[in-house]
N, C-alpha and C positions, 0 to 999 in steps of 0.2 A: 486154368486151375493153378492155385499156389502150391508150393510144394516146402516146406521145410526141412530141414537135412539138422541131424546133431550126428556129432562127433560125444560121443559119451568119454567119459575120464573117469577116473575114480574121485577126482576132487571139481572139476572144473567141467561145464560142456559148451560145447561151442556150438554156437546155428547158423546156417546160414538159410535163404531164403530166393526163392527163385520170382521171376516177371510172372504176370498170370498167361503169357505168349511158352513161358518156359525155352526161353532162349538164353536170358544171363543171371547166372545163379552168385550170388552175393552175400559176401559176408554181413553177419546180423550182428551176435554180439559174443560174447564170453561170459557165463553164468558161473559164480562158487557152491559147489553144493557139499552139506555133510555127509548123505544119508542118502538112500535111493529111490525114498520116496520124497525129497525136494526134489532132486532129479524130473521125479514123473510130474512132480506139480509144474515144476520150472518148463518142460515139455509142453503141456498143457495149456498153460498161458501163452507159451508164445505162441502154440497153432493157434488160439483164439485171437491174440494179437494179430497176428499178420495175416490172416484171415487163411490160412494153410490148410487143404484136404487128405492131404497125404504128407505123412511123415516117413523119409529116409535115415535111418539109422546104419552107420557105420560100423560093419562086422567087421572086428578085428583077428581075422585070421592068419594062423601065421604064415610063413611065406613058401610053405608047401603046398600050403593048403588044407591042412588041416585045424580043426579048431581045439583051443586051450580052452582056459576058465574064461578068461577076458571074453572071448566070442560067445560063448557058452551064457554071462550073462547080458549079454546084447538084446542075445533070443531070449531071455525073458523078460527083457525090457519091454522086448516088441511084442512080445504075449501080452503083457500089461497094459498096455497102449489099444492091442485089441481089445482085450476085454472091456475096456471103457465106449467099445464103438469106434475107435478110431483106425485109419487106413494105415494101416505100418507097414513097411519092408526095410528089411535090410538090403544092404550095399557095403561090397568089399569095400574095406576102407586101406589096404596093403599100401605102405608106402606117400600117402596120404599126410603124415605132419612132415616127411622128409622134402615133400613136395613144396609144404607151406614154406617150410624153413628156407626154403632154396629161393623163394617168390619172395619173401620179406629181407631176403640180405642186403638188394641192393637200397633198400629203402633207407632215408636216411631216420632213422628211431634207434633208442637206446636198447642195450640187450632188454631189460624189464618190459620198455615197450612192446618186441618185439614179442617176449612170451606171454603177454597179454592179450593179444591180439591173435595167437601162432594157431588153438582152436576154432576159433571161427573159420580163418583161412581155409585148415582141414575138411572142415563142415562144408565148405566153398567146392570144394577137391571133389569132396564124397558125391554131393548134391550135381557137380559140372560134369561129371563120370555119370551118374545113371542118366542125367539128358540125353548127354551124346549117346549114351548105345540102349535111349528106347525112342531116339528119335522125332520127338513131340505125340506118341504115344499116349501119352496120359491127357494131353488136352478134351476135356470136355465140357 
């Protein structure tokens, strides 16, 4: 089973997308949105693009662990996602663009490139994190 992973933003979301073995989870692309229902559309074609059963969305909570407005609208993101019928969960995203950032330094890209790029990376993060600790669990 495919799995999709967004990094939500308030301007920008990033996907990335996993093997249908769900072994290596892969940056997809970087979307611009205005609004949060481009967001949900933008969500929606790409699980129908990439043929994804399950959607991982990245909760941004803060690094106590408790949740802000940022996280706050995550889950309703992923409410939305369900209501349409689709498989949503969240996944801490903690630390997640600091990770991408640290993964794209050594590359050779210009700063623009690299924050073009720096959301899906995150999405990478979000998506390589819930594999590892459900262990090919989702395979069905």
């Amino acid at each position: 089973m495919r799995i999709l992973a967004v990094d939500l933003g308030e301007r920008r979301l990033g996907f990335a997308v996993c093997d249908s073995e769900q072994i290596i989870a892969s940056p997809l692309r970087v979307e611009t949105v205005a609004h949060s229902y481009e967001a949900l559309t933008s969500v929606l074609k790409a699980a129908d693009e990439t043929g994804a059963r399950r959607i991982v969305v990245g909760h941004p909570r803060n690094m106590d662990g408790r949740c802000g407005p940022k996280a706050h609208e995550a889950e309703a993101f992923v409410a939305a996602l369900r209501e349409r019928g689709l498989d949503a969960v969240l996944w801490d995203e903690r630390l997640t663009t600091a990770e991408a950032e640290q993964a794209l330094r050594p590359a050779d890209l210009s700063r623009k490139e690299r924050k073009a790029r720096l959301d899906a990376v995150a999405a990478q993060r979000i998506l390589a994190a819930y594999l590892a600790a459900n262990g090919g669990k989702d395979r069905r």
